[in-house]
N, C-alpha and C positions, 0 to 999 in steps of 0.2 A: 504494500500500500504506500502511493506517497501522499504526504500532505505538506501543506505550506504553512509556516511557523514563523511569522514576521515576514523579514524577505529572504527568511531561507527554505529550499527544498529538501524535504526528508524523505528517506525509504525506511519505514519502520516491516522489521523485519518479527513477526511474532510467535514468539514456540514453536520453531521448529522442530522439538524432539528427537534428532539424531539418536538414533541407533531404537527407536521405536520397533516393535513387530508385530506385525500384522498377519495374524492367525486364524485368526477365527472368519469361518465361513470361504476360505479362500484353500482353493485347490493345494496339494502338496506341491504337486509339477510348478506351480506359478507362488510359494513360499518366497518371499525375497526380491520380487521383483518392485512391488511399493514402496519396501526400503531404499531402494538404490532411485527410485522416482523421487523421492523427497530427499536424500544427499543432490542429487545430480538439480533439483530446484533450488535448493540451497545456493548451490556453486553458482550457478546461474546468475542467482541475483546479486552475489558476491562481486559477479567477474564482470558483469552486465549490469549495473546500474542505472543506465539512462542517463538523462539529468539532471541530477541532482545533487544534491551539497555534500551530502553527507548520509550517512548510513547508520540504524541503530537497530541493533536485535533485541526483544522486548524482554528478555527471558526466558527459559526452560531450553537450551541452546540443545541439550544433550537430553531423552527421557529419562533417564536413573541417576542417580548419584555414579555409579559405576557403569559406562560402557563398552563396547569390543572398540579395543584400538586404532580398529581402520576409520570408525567413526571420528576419532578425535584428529589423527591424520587429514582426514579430510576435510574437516574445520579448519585447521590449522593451515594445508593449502591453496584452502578459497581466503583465507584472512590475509595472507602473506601473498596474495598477488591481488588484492584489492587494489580498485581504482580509485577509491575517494574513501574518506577518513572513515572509519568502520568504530562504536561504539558497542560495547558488548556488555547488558546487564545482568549479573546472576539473577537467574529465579529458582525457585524451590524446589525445582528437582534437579539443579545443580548442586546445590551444598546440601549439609547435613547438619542437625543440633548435636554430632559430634563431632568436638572440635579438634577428637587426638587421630580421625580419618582425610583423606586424600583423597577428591574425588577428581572425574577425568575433566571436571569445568577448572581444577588446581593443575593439572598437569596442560591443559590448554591455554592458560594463563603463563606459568612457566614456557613453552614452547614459541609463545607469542611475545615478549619481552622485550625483544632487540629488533622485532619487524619493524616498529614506529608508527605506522597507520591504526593501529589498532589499541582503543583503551575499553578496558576490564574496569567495570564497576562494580563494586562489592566493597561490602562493608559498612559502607555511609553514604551518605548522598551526595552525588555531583552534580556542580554545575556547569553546564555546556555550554560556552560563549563562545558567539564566533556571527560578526557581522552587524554587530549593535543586533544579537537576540542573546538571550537567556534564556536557557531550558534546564528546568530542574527535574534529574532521572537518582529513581530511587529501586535499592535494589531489596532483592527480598536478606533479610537477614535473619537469619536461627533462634537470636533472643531478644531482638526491638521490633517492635510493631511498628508500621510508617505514620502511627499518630505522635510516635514520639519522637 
């Protein structure tokens, strides 16, 4: 979806769920194929932007706390060949209310680090300035509510 925020263009990009599965009611022979439909949509709007300013994923980047590898690889090379500044907010089923676990939204973070196009929101709220606007994104967190 884009929308226009002041005078700037956004692609909000919403729950994608990487590495989701899709089971039920779907033939064995065809197991796998809507997964790789939604990675390859993902990429897509990663690589292919259109026009606009900037990019923001609304959360739930990954569906578990934990997914298979190639999912976070491929995150990681749609984000590291982005064409415009890419925004990345944890949601809730990226992290976990344990805080001594590791989940693949922390190792996509780590792996994402030294690209430079790309900022990880988590923990507190940011604000996003850029072109006389202001946009406050707030991410999900384990033990604050966003009333507070």
């Amino acid at each position: 979806m884009i929308v226009q925020v002041g005078n700037l263009k956004i692609r909000l990009i919403g729950d994608p769920h990487l590495g989701r599965k899709f089971e039920m009611g779907v033939p064995i022979s065809r197991r796998g194929e809507r997964e790789k439909k939604v990675v390859e949509d993902f990429k897509s709007r990663i690589l292919h932007p259109g026009q606009v300013d900037l990019s923001i994923c609304m959360g739930d980047l990954f569906d578990q706390f934990v997914v298979s590898p190639e999912y976070v690889i491929a995150a990681h090379d749609a984000y590291k060949n982005a064409k415009v500044s890419e925004y990345l907010i944890m949601g809730n089923h990226d992290g976990s209310r344990n805080i001594n676990l590791r989940s693949s939204f922390d190792v996509l973070e780590r792996m994402t680090e030294y690209s430079g196009g790309v900022t990880i929101i988590r923990d507190e709220p940011f604000f996003l300035h850029r072109n006389d606007t202001v946009i406050l994104t707030v991410p999900w967190h384990p033990f604050i509510d966003a009333k507070t």
